[in-house]
PyMOL Python script that loads the backbone (N, CA, C, O; Angstrom):
from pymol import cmd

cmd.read_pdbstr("""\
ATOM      1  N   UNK A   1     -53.106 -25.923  52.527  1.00  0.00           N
ATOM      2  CA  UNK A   1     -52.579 -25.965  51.183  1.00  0.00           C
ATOM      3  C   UNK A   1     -51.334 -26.856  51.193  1.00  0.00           C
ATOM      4  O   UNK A   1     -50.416 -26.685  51.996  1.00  0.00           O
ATOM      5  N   UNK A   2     -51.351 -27.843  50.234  1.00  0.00           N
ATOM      6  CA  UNK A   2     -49.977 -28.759  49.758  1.00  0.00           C
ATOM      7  C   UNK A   2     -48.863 -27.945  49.906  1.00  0.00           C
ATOM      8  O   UNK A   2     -49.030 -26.816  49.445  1.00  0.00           O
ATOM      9  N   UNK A   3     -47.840 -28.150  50.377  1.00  0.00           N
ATOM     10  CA  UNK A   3     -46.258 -28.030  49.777  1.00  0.00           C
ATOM     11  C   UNK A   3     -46.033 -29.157  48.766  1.00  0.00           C
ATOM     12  O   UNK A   3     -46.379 -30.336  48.694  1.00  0.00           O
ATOM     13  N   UNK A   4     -45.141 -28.116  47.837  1.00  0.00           N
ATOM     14  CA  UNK A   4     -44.620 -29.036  46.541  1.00  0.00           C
ATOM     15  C   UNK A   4     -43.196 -28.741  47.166  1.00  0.00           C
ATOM     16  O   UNK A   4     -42.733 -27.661  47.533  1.00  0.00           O
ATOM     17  N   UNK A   5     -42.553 -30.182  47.185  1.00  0.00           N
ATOM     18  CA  UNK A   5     -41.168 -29.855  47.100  1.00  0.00           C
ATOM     19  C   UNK A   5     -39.981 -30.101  45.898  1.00  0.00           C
ATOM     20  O   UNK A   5     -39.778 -31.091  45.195  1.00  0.00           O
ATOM     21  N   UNK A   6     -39.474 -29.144  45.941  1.00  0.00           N
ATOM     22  CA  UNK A   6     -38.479 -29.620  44.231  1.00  0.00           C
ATOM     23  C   UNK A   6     -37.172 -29.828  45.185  1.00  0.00           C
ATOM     24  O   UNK A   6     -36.744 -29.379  46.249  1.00  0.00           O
ATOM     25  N   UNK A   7     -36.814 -30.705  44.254  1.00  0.00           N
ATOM     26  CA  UNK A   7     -35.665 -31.757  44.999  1.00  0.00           C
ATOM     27  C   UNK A   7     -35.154 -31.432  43.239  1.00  0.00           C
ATOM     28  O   UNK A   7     -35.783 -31.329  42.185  1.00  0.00           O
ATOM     29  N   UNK A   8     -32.978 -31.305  43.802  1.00  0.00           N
ATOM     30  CA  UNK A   8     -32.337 -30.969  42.056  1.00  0.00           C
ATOM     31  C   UNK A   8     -32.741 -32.994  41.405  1.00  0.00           C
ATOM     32  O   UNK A   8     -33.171 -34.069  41.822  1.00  0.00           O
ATOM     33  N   UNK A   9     -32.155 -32.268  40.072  1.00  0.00           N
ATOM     34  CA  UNK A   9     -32.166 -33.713  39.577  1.00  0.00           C
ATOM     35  C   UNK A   9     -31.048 -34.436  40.047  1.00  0.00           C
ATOM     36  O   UNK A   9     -29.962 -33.954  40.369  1.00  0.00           O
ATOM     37  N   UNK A  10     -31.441 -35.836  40.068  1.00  0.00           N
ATOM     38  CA  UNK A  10     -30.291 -37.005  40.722  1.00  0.00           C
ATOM     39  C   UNK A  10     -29.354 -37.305  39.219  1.00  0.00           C
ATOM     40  O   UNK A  10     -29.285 -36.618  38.200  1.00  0.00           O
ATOM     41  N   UNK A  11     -28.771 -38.460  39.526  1.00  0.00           N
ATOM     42  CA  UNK A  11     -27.496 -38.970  38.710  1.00  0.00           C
ATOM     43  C   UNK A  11     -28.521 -39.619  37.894  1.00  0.00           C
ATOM     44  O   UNK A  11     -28.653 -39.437  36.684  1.00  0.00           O
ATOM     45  N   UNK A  12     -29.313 -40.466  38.698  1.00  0.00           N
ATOM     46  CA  UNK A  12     -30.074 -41.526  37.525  1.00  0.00           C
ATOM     47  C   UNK A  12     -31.039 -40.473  36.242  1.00  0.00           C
ATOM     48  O   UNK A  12     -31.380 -40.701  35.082  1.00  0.00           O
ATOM     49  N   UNK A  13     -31.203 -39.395  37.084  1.00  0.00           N
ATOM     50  CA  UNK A  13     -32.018 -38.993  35.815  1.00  0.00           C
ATOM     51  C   UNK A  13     -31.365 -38.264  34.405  1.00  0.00           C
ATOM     52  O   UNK A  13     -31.975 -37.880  33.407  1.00  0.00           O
ATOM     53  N   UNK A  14     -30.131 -38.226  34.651  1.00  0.00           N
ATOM     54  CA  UNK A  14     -29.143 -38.060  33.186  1.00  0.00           C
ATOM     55  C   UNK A  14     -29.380 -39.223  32.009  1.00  0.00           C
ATOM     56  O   UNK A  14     -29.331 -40.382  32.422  1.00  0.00           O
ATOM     57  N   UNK A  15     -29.511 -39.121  31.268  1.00  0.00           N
ATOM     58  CA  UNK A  15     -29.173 -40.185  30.292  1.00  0.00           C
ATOM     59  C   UNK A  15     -27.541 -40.491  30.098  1.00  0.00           C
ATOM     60  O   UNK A  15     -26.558 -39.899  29.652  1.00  0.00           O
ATOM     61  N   UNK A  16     -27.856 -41.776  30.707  1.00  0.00           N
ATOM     62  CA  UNK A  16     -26.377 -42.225  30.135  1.00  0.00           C
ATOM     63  C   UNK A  16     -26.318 -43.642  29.159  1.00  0.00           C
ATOM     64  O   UNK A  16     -27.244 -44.422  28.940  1.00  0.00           O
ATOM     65  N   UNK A  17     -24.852 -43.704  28.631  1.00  0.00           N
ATOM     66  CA  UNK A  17     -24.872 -44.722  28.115  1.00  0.00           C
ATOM     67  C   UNK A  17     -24.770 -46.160  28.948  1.00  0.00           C
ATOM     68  O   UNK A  17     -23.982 -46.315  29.881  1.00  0.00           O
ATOM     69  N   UNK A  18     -25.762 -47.281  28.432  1.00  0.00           N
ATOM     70  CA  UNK A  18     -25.460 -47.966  28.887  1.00  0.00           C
ATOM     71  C   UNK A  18     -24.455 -49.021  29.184  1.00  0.00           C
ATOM     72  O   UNK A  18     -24.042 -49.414  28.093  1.00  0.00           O
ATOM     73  N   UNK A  19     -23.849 -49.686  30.183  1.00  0.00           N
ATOM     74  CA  UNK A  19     -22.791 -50.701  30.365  1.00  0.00           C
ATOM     75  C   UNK A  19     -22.412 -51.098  29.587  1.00  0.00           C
ATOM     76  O   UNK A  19     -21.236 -50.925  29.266  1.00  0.00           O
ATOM     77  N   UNK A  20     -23.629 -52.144  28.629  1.00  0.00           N
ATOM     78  CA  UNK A  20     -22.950 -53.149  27.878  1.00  0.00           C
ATOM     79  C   UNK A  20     -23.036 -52.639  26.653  1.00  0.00           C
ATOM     80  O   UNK A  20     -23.111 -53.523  25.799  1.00  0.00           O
ATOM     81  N   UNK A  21     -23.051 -51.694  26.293  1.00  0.00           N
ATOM     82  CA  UNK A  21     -22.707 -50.805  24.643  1.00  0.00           C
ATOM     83  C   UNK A  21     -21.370 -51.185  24.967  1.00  0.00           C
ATOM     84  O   UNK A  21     -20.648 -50.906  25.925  1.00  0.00           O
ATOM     85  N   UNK A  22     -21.088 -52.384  23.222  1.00  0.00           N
ATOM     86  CA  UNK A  22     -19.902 -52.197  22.757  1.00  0.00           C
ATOM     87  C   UNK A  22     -19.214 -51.617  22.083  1.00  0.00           C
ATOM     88  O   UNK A  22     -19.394 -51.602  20.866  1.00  0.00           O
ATOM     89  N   UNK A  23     -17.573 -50.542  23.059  1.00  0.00           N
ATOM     90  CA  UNK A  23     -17.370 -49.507  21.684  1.00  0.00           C
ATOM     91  C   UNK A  23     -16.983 -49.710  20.277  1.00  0.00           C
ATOM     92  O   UNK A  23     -16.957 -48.921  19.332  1.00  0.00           O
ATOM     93  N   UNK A  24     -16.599 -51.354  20.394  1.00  0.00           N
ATOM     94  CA  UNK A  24     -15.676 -52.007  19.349  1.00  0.00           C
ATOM     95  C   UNK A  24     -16.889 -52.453  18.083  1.00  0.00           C
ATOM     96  O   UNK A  24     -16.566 -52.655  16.913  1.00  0.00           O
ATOM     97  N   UNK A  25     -18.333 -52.553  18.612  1.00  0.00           N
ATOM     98  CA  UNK A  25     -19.229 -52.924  17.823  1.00  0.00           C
ATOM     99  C   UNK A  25     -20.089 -51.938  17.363  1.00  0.00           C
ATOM    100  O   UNK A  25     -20.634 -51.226  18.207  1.00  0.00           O
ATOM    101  N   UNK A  26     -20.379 -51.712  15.861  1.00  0.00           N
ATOM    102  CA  UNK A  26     -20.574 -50.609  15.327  1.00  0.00           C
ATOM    103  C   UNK A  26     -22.652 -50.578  15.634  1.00  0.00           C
ATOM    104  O   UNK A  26     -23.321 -49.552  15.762  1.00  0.00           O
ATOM    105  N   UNK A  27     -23.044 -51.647  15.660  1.00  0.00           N
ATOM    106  CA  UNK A  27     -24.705 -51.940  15.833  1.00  0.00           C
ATOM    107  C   UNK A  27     -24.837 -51.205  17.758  1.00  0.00           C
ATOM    108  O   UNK A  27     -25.882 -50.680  18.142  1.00  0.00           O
ATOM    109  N   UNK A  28     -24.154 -51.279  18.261  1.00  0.00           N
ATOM    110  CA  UNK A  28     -23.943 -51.504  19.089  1.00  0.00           C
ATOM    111  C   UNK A  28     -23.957 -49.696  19.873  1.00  0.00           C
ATOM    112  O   UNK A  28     -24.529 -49.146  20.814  1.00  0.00           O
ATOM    113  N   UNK A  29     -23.105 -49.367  18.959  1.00  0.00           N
ATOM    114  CA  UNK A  29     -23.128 -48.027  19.475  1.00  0.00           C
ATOM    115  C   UNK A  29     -23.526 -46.849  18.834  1.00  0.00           C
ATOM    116  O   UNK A  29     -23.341 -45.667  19.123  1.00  0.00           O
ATOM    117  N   UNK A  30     -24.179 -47.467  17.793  1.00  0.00           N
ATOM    118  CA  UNK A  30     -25.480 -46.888  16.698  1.00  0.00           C
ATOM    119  C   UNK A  30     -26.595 -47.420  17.391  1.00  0.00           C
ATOM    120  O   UNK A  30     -27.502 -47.473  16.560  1.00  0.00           O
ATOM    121  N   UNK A  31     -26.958 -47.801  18.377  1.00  0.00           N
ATOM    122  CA  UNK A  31     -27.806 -48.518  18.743  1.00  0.00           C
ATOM    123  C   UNK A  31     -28.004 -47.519  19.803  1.00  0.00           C
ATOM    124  O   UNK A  31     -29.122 -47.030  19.965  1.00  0.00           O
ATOM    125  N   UNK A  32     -26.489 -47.002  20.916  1.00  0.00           N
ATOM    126  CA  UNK A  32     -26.782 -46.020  21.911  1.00  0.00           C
ATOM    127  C   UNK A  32     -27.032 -44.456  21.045  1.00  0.00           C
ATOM    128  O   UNK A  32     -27.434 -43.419  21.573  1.00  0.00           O
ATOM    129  N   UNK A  33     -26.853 -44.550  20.331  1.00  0.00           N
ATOM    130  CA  UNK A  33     -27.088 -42.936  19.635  1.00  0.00           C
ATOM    131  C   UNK A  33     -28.403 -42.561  19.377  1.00  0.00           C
ATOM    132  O   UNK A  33     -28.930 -41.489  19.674  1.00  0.00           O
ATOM    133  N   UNK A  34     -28.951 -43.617  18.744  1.00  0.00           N
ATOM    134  CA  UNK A  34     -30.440 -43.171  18.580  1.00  0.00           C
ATOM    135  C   UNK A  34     -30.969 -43.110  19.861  1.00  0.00           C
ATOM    136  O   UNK A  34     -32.017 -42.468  19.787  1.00  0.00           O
ATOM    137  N   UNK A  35     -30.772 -43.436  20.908  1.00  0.00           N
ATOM    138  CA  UNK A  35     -31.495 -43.599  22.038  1.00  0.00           C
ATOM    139  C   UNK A  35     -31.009 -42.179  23.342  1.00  0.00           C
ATOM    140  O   UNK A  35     -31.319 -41.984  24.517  1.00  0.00           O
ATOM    141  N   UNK A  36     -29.810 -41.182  21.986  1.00  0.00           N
ATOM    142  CA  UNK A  36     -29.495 -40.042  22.426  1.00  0.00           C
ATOM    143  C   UNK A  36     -28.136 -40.225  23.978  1.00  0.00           C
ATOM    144  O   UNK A  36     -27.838 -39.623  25.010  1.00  0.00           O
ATOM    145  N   UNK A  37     -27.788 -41.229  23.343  1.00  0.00           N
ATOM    146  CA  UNK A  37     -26.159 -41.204  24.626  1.00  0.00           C
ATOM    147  C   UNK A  37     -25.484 -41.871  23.667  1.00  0.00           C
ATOM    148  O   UNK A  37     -25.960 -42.136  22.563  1.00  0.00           O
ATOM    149  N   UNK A  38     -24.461 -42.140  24.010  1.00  0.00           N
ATOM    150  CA  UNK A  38     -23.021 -42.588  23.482  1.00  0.00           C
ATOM    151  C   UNK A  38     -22.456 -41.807  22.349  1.00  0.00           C
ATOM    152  O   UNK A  38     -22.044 -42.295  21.297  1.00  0.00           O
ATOM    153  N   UNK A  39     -22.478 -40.484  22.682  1.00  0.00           N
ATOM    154  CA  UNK A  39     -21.749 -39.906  21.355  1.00  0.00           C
ATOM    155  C   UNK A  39     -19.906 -39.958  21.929  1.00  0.00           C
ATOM    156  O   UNK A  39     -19.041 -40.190  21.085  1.00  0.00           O
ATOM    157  N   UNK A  40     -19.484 -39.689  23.562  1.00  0.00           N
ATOM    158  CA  UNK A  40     -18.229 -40.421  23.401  1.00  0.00           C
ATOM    159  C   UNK A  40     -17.992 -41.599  22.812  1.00  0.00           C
ATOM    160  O   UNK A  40     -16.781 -41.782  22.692  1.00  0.00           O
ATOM    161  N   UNK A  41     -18.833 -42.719  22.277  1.00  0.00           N
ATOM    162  CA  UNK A  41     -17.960 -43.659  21.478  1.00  0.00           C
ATOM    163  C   UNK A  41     -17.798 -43.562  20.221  1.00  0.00           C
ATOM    164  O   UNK A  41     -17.593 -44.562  19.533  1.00  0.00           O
ATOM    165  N   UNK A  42     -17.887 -41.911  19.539  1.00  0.00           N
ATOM    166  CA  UNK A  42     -17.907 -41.944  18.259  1.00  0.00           C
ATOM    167  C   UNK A  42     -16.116 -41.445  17.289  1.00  0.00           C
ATOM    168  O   UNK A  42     -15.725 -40.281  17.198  1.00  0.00           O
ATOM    169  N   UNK A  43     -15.513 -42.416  16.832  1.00  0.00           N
ATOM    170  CA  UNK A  43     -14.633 -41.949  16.296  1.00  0.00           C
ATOM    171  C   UNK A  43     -14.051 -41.974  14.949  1.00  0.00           C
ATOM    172  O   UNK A  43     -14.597 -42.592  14.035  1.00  0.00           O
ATOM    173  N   UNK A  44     -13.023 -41.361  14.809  1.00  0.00           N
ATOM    174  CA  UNK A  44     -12.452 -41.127  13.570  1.00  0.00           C
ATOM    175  C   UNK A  44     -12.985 -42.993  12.538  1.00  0.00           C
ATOM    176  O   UNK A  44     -13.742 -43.210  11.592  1.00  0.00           O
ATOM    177  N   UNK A  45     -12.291 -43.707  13.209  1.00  0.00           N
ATOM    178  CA  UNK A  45     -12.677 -45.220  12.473  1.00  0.00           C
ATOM    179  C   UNK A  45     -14.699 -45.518  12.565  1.00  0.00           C
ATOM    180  O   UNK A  45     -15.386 -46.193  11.799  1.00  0.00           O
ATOM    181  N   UNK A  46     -15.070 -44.834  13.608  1.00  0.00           N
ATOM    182  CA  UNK A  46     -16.077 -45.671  12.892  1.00  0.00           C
ATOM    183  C   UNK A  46     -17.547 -44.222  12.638  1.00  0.00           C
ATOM    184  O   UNK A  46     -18.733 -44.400  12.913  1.00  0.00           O
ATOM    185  N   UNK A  47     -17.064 -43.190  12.184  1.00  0.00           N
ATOM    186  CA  UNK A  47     -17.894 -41.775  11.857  1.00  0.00           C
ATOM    187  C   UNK A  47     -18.824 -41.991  11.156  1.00  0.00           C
ATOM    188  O   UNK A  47     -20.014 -41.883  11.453  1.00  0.00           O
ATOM    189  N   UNK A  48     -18.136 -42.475   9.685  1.00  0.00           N
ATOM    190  CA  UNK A  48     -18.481 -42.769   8.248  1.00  0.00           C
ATOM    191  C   UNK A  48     -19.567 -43.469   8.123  1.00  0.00           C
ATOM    192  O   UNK A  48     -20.511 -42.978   7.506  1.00  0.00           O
ATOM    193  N   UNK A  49     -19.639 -44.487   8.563  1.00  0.00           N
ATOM    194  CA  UNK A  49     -20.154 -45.843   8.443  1.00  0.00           C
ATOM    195  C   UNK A  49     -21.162 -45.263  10.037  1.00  0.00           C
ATOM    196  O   UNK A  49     -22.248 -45.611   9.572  1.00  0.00           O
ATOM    197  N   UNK A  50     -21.370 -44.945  10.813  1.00  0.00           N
ATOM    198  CA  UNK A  50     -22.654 -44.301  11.563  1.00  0.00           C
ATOM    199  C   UNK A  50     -23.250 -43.442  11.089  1.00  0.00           C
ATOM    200  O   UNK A  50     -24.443 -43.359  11.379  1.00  0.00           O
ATOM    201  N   UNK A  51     -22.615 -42.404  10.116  1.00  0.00           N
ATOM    202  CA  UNK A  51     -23.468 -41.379   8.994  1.00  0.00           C
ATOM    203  C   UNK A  51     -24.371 -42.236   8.120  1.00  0.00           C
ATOM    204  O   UNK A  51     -25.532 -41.881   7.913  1.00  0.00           O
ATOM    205  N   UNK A  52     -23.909 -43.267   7.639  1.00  0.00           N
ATOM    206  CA  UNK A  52     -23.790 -43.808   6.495  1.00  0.00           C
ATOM    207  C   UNK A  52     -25.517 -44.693   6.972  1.00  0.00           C
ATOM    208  O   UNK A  52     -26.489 -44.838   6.231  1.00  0.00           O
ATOM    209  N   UNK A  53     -25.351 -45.185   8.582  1.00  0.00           N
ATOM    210  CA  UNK A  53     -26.233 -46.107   9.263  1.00  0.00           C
ATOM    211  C   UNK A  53     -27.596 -44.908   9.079  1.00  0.00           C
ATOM    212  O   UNK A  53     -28.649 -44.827   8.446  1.00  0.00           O
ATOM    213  N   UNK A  54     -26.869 -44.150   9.989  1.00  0.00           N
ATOM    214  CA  UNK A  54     -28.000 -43.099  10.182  1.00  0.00           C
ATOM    215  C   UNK A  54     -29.165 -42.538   9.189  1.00  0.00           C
ATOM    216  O   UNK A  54     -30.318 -42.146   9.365  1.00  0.00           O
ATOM    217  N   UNK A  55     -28.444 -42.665   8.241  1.00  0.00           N
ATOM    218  CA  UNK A  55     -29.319 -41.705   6.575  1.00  0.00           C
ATOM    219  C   UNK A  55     -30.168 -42.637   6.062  1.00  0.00           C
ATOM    220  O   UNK A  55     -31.309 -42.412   5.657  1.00  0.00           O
ATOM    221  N   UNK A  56     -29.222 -44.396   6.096  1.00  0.00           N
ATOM    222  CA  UNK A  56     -30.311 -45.428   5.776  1.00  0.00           C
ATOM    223  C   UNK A  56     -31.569 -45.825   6.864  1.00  0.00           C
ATOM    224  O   UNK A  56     -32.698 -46.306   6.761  1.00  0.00           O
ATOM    225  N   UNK A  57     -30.972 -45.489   7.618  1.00  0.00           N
ATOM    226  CA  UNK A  57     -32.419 -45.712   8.896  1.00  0.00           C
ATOM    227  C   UNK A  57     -33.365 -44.465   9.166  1.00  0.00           C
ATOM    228  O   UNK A  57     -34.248 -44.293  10.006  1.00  0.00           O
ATOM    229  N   UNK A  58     -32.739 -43.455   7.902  1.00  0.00           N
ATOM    230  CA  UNK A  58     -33.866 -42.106   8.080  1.00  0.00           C
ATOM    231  C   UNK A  58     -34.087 -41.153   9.389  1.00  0.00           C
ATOM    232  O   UNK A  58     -34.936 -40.362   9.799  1.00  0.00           O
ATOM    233  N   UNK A  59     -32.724 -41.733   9.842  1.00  0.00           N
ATOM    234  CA  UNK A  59     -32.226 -40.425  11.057  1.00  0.00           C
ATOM    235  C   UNK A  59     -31.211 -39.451  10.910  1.00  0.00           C
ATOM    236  O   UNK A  59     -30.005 -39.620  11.084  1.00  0.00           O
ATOM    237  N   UNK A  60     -31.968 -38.121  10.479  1.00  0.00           N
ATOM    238  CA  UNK A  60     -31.607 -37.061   9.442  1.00  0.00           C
ATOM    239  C   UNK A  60     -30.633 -36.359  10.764  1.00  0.00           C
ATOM    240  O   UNK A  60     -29.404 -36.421  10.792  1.00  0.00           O
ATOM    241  N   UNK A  61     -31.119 -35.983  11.360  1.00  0.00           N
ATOM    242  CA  UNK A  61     -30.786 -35.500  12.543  1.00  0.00           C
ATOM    243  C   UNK A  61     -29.263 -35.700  13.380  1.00  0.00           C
ATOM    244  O   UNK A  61     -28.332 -34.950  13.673  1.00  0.00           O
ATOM    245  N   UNK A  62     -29.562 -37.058  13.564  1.00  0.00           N
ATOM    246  CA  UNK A  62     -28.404 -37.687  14.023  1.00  0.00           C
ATOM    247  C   UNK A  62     -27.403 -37.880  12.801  1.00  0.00           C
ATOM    248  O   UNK A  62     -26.199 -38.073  12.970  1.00  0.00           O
ATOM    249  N   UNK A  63     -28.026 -37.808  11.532  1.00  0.00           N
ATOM    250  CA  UNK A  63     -26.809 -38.070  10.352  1.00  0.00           C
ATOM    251  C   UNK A  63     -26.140 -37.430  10.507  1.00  0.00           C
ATOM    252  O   UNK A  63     -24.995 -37.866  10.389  1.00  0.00           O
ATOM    253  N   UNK A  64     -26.333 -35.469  10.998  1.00  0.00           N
ATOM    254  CA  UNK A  64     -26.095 -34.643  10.868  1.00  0.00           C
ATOM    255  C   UNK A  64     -25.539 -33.844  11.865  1.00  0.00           C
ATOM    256  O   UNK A  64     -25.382 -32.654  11.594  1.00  0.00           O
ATOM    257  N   UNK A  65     -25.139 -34.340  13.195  1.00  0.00           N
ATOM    258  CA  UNK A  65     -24.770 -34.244  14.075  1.00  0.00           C
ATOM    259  C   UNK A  65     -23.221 -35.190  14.077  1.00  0.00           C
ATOM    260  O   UNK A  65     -22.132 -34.762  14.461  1.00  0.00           O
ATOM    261  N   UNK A  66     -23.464 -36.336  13.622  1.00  0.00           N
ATOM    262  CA  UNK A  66     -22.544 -36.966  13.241  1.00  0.00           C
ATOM    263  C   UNK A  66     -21.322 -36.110  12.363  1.00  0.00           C
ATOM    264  O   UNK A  66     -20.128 -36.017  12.650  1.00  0.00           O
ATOM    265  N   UNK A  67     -21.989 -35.580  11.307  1.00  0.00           N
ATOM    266  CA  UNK A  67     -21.093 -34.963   9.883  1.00  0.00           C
ATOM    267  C   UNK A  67     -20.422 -33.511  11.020  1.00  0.00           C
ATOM    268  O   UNK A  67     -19.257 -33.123  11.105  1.00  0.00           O
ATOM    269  N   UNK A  68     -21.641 -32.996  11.745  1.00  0.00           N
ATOM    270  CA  UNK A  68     -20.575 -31.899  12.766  1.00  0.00           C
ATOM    271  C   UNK A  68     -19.732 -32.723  13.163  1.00  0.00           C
ATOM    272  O   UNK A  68     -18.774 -32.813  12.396  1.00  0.00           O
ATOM    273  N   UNK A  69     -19.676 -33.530  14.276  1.00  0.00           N
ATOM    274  CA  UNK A  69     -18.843 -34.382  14.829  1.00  0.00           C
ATOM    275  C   UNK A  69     -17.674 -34.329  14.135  1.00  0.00           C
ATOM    276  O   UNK A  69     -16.690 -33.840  14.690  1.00  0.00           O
ATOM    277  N   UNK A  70     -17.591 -34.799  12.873  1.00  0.00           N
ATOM    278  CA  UNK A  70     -16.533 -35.032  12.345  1.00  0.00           C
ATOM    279  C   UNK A  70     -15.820 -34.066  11.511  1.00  0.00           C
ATOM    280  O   UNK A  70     -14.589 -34.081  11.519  1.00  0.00           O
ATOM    281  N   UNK A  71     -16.461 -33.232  10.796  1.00  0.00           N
ATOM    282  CA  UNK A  71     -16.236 -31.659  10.595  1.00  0.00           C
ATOM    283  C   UNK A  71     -15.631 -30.976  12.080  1.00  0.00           C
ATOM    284  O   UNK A  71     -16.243 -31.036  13.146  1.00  0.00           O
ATOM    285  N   UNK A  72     -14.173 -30.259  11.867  1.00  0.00           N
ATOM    286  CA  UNK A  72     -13.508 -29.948  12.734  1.00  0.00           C
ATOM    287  C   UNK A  72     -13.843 -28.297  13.204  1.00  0.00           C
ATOM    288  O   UNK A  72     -13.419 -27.643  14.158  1.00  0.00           O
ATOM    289  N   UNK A  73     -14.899 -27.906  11.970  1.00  0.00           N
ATOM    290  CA  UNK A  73     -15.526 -26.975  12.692  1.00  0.00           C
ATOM    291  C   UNK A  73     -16.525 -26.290  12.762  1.00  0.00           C
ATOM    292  O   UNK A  73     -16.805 -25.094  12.838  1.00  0.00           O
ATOM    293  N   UNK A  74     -17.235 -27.635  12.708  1.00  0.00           N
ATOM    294  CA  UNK A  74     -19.306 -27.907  12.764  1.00  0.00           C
ATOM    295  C   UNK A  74     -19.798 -27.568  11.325  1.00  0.00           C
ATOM    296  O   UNK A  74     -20.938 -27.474  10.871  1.00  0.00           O
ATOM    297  N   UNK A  75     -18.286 -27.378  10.622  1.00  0.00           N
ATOM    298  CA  UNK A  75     -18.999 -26.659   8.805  1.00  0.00           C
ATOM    299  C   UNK A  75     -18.646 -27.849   7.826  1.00  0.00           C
ATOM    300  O   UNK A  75     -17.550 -27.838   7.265  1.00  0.00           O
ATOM    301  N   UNK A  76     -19.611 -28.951   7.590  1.00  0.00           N
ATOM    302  CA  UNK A  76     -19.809 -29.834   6.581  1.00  0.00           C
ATOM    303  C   UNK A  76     -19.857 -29.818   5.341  1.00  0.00           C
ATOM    304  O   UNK A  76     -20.479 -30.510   4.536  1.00  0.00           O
ATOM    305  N   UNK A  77     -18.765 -28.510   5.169  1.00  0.00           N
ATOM    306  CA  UNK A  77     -19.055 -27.951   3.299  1.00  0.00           C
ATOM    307  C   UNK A  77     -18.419 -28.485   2.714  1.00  0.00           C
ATOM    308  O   UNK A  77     -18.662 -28.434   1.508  1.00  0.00           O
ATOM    309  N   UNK A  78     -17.093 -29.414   3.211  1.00  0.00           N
ATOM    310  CA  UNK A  78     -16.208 -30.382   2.800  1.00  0.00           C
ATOM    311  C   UNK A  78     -15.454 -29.645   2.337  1.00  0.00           C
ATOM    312  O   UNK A  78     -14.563 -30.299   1.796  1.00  0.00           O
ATOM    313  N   UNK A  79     -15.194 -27.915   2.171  1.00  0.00           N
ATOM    314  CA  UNK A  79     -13.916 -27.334   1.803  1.00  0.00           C
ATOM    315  C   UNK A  79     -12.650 -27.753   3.377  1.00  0.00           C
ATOM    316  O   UNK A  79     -12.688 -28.207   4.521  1.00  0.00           O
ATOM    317  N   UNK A  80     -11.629 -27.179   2.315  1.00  0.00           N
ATOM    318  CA  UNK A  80     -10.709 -26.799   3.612  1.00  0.00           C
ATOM    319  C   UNK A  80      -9.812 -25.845   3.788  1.00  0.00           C
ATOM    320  O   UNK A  80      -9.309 -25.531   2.709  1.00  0.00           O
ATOM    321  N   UNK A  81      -9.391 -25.242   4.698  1.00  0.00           N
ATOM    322  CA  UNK A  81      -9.197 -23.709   4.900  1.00  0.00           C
ATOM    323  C   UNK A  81      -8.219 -23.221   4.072  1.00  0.00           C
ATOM    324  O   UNK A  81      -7.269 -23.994   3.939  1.00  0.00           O
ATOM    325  N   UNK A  82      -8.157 -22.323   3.551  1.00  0.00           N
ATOM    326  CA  UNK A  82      -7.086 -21.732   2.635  1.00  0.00           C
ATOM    327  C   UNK A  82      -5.812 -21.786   3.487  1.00  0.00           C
ATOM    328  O   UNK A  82      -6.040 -21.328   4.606  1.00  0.00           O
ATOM    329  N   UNK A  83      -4.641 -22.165   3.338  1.00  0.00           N
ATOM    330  CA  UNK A  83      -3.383 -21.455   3.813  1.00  0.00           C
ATOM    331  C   UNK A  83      -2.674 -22.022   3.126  1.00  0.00           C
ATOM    332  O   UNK A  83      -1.468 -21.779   3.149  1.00  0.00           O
TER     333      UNK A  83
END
""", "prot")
cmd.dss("prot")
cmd.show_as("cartoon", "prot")
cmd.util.cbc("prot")
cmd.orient("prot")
């Protein structure tokens, strides 16, 4: 009878972002998102305008992950806290 051997997963099999994703270029790192990496390059300057990418390219999902992202506490109701 075969032995199967399981070996853990390596480094390469993570998804990462790739090298030449530019963070400064907005195609660029809307480009690593759909492909499910580069959400460290997502910030305050360029949130809006990747929501904005996302909804027109009919990626509901990622629109919406985005709007957590930027919602400080995953609640996109656009209130803000009483005090």
């Amino acid at each position: 009878m075969p032995t199967v051997s399981s070996s853990p997963i390596g480094p390469t099999d993570v998804p990462t972002t790739p090298a030449q994703t530019d963070p400064q270029d907005l195609d660029s790192v809307y480009q690593a998102l759909v492909q499910g990496v580069g959400h460290e390059l997502v910030t305050d300057a360029n949130v809006e305008a990747l929501i904005r990418r996302a909804e027109a390219d009919h990626h509901p999902v990622l629109a919406a992950e985005l709007r957590e992202w930027r919602s400080p506490c995953g609640d996109d109701s656009g209130s803000t806290p009483a005090g």
